[in-house]
Residue, then its C-alpha position, 0 to 999 in steps of 0.5 A: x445543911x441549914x435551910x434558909x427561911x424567910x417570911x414576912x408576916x408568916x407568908x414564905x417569900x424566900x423564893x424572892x430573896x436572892x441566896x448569894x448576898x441578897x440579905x444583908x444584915x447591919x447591927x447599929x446602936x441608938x445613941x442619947x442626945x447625950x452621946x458624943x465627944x467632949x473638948x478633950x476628945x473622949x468619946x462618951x457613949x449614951x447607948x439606949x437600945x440596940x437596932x437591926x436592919x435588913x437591906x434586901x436584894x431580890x433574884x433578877x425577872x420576877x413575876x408581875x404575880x410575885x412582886x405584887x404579892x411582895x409589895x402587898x406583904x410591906x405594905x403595912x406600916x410593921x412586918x413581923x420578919x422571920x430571917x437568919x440572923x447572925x448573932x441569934x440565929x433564926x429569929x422574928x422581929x418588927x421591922x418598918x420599911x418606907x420604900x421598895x424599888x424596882x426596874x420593869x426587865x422584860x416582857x416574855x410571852x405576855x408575862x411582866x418580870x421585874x429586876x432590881x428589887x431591893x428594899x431596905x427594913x429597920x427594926x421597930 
């Protein structure tokens, strides 16, 4: 069975990644200014590059520590990702992201956990 590995910049976070449809995967395409439908409705494709992005949906009651640690890897304004990938297979590329949400969950014994972390990661 394959292992599933996910790192951003080198540092392990696939403990955080929910396993059952947490990563979802979306190739897009990048269109010139020339790309559209002309009067008689023929679509005309101006393709200038091919894109990658990654929504993520992490595990439910992660701890204050963890989530820290995670939102200090985003941080930066690019992230070098390591991520199954669907058409190359197990690959690393330069992603940017602007947001990561979550929802305090719960207080047990003194410890913060957090629910409902996703984030969503655009290739450079």
């Amino acid at each position: 069975m394959a292992e599933i590995k996910y790192k951003i910049d080198g540092v392990d976070f696939t403990d955080v990644i929910k396993m059952d449809g947490g990563l979802k995967w979306k190739k897009f395409d990048l269109e010139s200014d020339q790309a559209g439908r002309t009067l008689d409705t023929m679509m005309r494709r101006a393709r200038i590059g091919k894109k990658r992005q990654l929504t993520h949906t992490c595990k439910p009651k992660i701890p204050d520590a963890r989530l820290r640690q995670l939102c200090a890897a985003l941080d930066h304004e690019f992230v070098q990702i390591t991520y199954p990938d669907p058409q190359l297979g197990p690959t690393t590329k330069t992603f940017y992201g602007t947001e990561i949400e979550a929802a305090v969950m719960l207080v047990q014994k003194g410890q913060l956990f957090w629910n409902g972390v996703t984030y969503v990661l655009t290739e450079r």
